[in-house]
Structures are given as C-alpha cells and as structure tokens.
C-alpha positions in Angstrom: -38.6 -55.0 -36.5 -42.4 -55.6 -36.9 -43.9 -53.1 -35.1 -47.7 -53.7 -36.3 -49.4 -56.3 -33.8 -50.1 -60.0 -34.8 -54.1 -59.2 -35.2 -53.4 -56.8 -37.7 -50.9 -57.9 -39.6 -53.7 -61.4 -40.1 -56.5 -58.9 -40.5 -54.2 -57.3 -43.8 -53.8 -61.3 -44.8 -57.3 -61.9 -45.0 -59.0 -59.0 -46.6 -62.3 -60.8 -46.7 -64.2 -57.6 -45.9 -67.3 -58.5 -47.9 -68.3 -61.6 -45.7 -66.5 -59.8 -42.4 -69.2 -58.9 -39.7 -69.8 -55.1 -39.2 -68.8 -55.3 -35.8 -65.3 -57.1 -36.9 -64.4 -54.5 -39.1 -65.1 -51.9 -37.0 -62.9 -53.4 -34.4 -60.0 -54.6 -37.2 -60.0 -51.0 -38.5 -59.4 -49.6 -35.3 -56.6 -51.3 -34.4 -55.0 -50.6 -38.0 -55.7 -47.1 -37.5 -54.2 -47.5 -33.8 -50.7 -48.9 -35.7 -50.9 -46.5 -38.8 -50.7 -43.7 -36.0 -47.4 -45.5 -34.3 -45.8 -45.7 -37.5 -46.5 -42.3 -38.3 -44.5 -41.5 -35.1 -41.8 -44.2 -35.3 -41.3 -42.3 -39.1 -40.8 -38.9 -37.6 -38.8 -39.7 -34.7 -36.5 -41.8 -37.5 -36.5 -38.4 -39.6 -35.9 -36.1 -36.8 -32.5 -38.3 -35.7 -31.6 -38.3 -39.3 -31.8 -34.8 -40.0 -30.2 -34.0 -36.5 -27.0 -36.1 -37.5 -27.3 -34.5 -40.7 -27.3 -31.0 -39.5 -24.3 -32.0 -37.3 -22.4 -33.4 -40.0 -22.8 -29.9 -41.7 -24.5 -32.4 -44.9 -27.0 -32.1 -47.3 -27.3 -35.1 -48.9 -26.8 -38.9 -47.5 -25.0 -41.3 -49.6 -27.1 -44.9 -50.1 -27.4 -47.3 -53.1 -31.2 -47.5 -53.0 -32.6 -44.3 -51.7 -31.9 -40.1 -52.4 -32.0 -38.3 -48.9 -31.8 -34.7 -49.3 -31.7 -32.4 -46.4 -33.5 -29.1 -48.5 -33.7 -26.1 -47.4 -36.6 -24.1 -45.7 -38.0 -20.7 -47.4 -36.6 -17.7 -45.6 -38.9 -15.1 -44.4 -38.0 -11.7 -43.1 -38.7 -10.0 -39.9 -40.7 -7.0 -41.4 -40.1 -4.6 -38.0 -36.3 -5.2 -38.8 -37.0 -4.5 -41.9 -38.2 -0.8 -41.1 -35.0 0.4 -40.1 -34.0 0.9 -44.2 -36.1 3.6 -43.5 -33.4 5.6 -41.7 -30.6 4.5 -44.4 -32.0 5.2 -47.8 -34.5 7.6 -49.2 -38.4 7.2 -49.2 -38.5 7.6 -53.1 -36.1 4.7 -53.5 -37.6 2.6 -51.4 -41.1 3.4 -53.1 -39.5 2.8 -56.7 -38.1 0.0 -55.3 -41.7 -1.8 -55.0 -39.8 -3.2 -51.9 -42.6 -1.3 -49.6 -46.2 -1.2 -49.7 -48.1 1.1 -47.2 -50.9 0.4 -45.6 -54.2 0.6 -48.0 -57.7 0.4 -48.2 -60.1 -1.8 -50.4 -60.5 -4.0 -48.1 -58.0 -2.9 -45.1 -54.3 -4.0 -46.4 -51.6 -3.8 -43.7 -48.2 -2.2 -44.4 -45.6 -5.0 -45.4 -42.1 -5.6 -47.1 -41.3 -7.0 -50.2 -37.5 -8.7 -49.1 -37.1 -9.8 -52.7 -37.2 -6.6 -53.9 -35.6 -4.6 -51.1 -32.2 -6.6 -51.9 -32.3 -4.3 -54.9 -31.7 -1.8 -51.8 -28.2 -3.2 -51.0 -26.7 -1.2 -53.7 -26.8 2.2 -51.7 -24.5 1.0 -48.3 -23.4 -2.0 -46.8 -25.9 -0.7 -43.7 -28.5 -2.0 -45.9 -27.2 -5.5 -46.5 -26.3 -6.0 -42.7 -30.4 -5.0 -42.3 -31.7 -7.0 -44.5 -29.5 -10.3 -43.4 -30.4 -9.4 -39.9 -34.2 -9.7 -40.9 -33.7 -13.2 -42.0 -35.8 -15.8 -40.1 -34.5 -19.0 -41.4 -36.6 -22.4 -40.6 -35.8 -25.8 -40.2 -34.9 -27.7 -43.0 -37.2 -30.5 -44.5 -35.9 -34.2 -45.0 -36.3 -35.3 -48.4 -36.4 -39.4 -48.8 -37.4 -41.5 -52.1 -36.1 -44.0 -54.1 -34.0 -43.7 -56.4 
C-alpha cells in the first residue's frame, strides 16, 4: 500500500532543496506535511484495532519473528473521594502514621489528598479496607508497545 501521493514521494527522490524555488518548497513541504498527518492516523487507527483484538484475546504480547508488541499496562490512579471512606474503618492516628493522608495545608494552599501506595499498608486492619481501596482503582487504557526486535 502506498498511501503518500506520487508528488511527494518524487519530491523525497529529489532532495535538491538548495537549487528548489522558495515557492516549490513551500508547496512540496506542504503536501509532505499533508501525508505525514495521514499516516499519523493510518498508524493509530492500525494500533487501536491491534490493541482491540488484543484486549479481546485477553493477550499481552503478540507473537512475530521481526517485531516485539507488548500490550503494557496503564498506571492506576485512585478515586481519592472513595478513598475517604477508610475514614469510617480505621483510626485517624493510623491513618496519619500511615503517611497514607495528607490534610489540607498552607505555604502555598495544598489540597487534602491520598497517598494509595501507602494506604495499602491500611489493608492489614479489615478486609473493609481492601474492598475500599480496590474500589478506588481507576484503571486506564493500556498502551501498545511496538519495536524491533
């Protein structure tokens, strides 16, 4: 499939940009910009189905002689308002020795916000706990990994 038109793919042969006229350039390096934006489409739509069928195939990792495609996870973030309810399961002093919470502070203004790393260490005192945090988990999309091996 050549998807980049006849003019540019000549303009790309040549290369003579010393002797080209301004105007010619100008015009030529439109039109490659014009393709380089296609492509950049044609390559996400291509990942988008790939990760799709990898997703449905419950995979990680395609098989293929030349090229390593990974399907790698996202970073998890946490819902912080879920979050609060640890407050009605475990004691304020645990959950400030924790480090897992850090009020709201001045110097300049800080807002309140949850630590999730270090509230796991809350999981110890009830399965409630757990159940909050895993609810709080906002998982993304996974990213497409593709080189060559």
């Amino acid at each position: 499939m050549n998807y980049l038109s006849e003019a540019i793919v000549q303009a790309l042969e040549v290369q003579d940009f010393y002797s080209a006229q301004t105007d010619d350039m100008i015009t030529e390096r439109a039109e490659v910009a014009t393709g380089i934006d296609r492509l950049v489409l044609i390559l996400g739509r291509m990942d988008h189905e790939l990760q799709v069928r990898m997703e449905n195939d419950r995979s990680t990792a395609i098989d293929h002689p030349v090229w390593d495609i990974e399907l790698k996870p996202s970073s998890i973030k946490y819902d912080h308002a879920t979050l609060e309810k640890i407050w009605e399961l475990v004691s304020p002093e645990a959950i400030r020795e924790s480090g897992a919470y850090t009020p709201e502070h001045e110097g300049p203004t800080v807002p309140a916000s949850w630590n999730a790393g270090k509230a796991k260490k809350l999981k110890k005192f009830s399965g409630a706990v757990t159940d909050v945090i895993e609810s709080a988990k906002i998982e993304g999309r996974g990213k497409l990994s593709f080189k060559r091996k």
